[in-house]
N, C-alpha and C positions, 0 to 999 in steps of 0.2 A: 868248471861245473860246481853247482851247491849241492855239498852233499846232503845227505839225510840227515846226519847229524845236526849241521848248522842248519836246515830246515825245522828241525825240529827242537830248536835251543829254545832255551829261559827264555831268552828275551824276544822268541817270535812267538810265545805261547799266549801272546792277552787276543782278550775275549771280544767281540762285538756283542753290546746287549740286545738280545732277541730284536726290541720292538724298534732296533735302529736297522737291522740285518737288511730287510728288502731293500732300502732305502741305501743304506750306506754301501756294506760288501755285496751285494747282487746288483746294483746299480753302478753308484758312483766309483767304488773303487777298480771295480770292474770297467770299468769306462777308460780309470786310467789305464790298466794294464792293456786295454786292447791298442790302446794311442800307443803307449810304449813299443810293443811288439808288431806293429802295422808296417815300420821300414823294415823290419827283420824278414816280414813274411813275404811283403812285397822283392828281395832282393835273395831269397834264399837263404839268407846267414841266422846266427844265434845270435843275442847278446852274451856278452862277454859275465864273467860272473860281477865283475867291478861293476859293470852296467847295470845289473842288476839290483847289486845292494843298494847303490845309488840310487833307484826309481823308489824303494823299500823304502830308503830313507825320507824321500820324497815325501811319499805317502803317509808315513809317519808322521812327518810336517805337519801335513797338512791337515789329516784328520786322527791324529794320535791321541787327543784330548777326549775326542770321546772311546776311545779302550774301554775295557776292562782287566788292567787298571791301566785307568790313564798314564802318556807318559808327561 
């Protein structure tokens, strides 16, 4: 399980700029997480916390450049 703490660390506190938010975290990122969480939900289990950071990291990938502040 992720605690609060590491939910809530440095390094998961960057920002989305407002005029990307609909677009990027209300859609797209959002898009990924439901892909991710669709076999878990479809079979009844969790993901693993490993699993997790992993998708995180993913996401990171992929759209981390636009943060605030980027990574």
């Amino acid at each position: 399980m992720v605690t609060k703490s590491e939910m809530n660390s440095l390094e998961n506190l960057r920002g989305i700029p407002n005029e990307l938010n609909s677009d990027l975290h209300l859609s797209k990122i959002r898009v990924e997480w439901n892909r991710f969480y669709k076999p878990f939900d479809a079979t009844g289990t969790v993901p693993s916390k490993a699993q997790l950071l992993q998708k995180a990291t993913e996401i990171d990938a992929k759209y981390g450049h636009l943060f605030n502040p980027p990574l």
